[in-house]
C-alpha positions as CSV (number, residue, x, y, z in Angstrom):
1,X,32.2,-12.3,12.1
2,X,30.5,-8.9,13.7
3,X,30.7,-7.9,10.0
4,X,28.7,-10.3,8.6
5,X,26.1,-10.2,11.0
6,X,26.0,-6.1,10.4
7,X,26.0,-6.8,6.6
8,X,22.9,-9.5,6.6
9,X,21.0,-7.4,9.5
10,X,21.5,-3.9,7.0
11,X,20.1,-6.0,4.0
12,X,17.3,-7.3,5.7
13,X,16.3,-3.7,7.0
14,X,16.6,-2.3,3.5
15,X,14.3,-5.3,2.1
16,X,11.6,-4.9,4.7
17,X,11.4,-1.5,4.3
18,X,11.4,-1.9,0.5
19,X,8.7,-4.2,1.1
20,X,6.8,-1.9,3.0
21,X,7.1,1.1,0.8
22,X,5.8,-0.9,-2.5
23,X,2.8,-2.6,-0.3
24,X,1.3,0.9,1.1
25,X,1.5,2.5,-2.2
26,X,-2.2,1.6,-3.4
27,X,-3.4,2.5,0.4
28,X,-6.3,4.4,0.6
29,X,-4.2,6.9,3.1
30,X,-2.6,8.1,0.4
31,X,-5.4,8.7,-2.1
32,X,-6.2,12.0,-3.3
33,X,-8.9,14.5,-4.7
34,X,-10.0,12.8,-7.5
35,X,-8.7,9.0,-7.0
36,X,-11.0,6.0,-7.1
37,X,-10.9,3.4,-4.4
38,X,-12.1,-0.2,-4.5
39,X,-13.6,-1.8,-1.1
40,X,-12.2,-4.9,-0.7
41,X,-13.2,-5.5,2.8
42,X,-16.1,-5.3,4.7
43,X,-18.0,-2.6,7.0
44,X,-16.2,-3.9,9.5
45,X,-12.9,-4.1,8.5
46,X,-12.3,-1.9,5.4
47,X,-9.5,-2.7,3.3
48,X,-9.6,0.6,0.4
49,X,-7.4,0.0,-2.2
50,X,-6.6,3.2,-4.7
51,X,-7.4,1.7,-8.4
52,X,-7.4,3.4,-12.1
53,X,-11.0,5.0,-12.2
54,X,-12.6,3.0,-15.2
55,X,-10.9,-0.4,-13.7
56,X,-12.9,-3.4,-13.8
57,X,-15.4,-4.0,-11.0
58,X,-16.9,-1.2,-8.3
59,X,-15.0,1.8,-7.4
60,X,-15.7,5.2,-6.0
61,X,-14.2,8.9,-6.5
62,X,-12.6,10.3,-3.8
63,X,-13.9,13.9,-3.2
64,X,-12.8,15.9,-0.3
């Protein structure tokens, strides 16, 4: 029975950290020289999201 609970407690890890790898890829943290980022937030609370430069809708280079 310990077994099984091991097993389903190792698949949930590896799914919430699967998860969390594929949802902090567009992050603005990991932009770099020469990205675009879209504001999707506000002033307040900014929420930058890393998009194709040429996307549809406002973005901005990322310079230094």
């Amino acid at each position: 029975m310990k077994k099984v609970f091991k097993g389903i407690a190792v698949v949930i890890v590896l799914i919430m950290g699967a998860v969390g790898y594929f949802a902090s890829r567009d992050d603005a943290d990991q932009a770099a020289v020469g990205d675009c980022l879209k504001s999707n937030g506000t002033t307040v609370t900014p929420d930058l999201q890393v998009v194709e430069c040429g996307a549809a809708g406002p973005s901005t280079r990322w310079s230094r």
